[in-house]
C-alpha positions in Angstrom: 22.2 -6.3 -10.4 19.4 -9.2 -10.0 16.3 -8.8 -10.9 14.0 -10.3 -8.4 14.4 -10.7 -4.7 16.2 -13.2 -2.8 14.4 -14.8 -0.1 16.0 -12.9 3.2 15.5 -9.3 1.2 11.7 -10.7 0.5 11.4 -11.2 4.2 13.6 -7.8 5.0 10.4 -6.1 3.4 7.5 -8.1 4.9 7.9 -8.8 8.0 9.4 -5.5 9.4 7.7 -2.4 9.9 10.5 0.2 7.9 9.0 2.5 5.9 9.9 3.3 2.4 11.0 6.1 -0.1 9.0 5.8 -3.0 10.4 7.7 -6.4 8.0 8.1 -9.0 8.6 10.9 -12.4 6.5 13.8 -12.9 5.3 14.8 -16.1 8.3 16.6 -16.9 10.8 14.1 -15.9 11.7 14.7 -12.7 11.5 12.4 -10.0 9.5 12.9 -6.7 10.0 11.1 -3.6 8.0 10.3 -0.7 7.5 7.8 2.0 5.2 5.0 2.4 4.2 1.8 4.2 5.1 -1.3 2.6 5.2 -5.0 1.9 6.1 -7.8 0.0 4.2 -10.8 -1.5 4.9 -13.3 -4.2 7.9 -11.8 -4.9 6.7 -8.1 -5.4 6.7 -4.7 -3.5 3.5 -3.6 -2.5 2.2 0.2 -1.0 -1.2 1.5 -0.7 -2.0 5.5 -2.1 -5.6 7.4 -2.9 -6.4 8.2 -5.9 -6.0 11.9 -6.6 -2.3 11.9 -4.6 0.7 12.8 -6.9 2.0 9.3 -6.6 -1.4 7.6 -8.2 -1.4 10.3 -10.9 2.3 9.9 -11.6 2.4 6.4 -12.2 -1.0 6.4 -13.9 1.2 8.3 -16.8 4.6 6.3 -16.2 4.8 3.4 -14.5 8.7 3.4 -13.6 9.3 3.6 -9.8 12.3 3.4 -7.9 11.8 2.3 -3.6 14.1 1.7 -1.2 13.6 0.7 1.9 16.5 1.1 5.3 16.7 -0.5 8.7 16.3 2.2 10.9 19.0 0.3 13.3 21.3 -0.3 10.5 22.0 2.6 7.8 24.3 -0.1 6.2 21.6 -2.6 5.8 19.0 -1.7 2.9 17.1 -3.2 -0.3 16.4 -0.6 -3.1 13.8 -2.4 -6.4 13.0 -0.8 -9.6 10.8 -1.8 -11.6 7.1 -1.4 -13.0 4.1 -0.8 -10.9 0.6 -1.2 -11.7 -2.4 0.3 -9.7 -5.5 -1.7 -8.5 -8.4 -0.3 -6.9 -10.2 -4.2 -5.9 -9.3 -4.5 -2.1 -7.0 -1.4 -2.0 -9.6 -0.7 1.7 -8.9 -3.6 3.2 -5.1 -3.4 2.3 -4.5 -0.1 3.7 -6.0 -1.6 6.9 -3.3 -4.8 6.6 -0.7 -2.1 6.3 -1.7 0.4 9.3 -2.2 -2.7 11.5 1.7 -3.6 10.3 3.2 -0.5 11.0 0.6 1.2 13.5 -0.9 -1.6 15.3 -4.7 -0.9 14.4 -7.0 0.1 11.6 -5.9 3.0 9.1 -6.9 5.9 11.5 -7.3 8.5 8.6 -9.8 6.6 6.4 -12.5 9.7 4.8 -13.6 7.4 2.1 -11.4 7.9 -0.5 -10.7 5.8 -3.4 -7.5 3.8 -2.2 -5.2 2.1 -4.6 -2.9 -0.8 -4.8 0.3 -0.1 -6.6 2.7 -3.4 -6.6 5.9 -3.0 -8.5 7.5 -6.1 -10.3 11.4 -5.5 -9.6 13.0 -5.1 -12.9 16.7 -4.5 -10.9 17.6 -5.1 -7.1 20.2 -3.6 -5.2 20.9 -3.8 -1.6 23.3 -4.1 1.0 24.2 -5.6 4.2 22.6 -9.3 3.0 24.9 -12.1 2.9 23.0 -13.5 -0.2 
């Protein structure tokens, strides 16, 4: 498998609004999925958490993730990274904005002032499908 993303599977991720599955590891090993917003830059996956969630603390401990993200028109057509993420707090509100205003169309409605956090993950494999590349 490659390990970075081609060009069309970079724009796959950042210019269209499909959400994600996240798959982080618990403390005991076993892994926990859930959904999230996300996007691409520079060559790297990018979602936004708050601190405190189970994603945050699980990756604050491990940094392994696993996402993989599906076109909702297209079961057939999908981009799946694993790699290291690292978390960053610097921005992380103005980010979540970027992202709600991708996917939503306006400002992150549920802002109550929590910490939010950047986690971008530097693909260590890359699998996908349906891309002729």
């Amino acid at each position: 498998m490659p390990s970075s993303l081609t060009d069309a599977q970079r724009a796959f991720i950042r210019e269209n609004p499909f959400v994600a599955v996240a798959a982080t590891l618990r403390p005991d090993g076993s892994p926990h999925s859930t959904v999230v917003w996300i996007d691409e830059e520079d060559g790297k996956v990018i979602f936004n958490t708050a601190a405190g969630r189970a994603k945050e603390r699980h990756l604050a401990q491990d940094g392994r993730i696993s996402i993989t993200v599906i076109d909702p028109a297209d079961a057939y057509k999908w981009v799946s990274v694993s790699g290291t993420a690292t978390l960053e707090t610097e921005g992380a509100r103005e980010h979540i904005d970027k992202l709600s205003n991708k996917y939503m169309g306006k400002d992150y409605p549920w802002y109550q002032g929590e910490q939010r956090i950047i986690v971008t993950i530097t693909p260590e494999l890359v699998d996908s499908y349906g891309f002729d590349s």
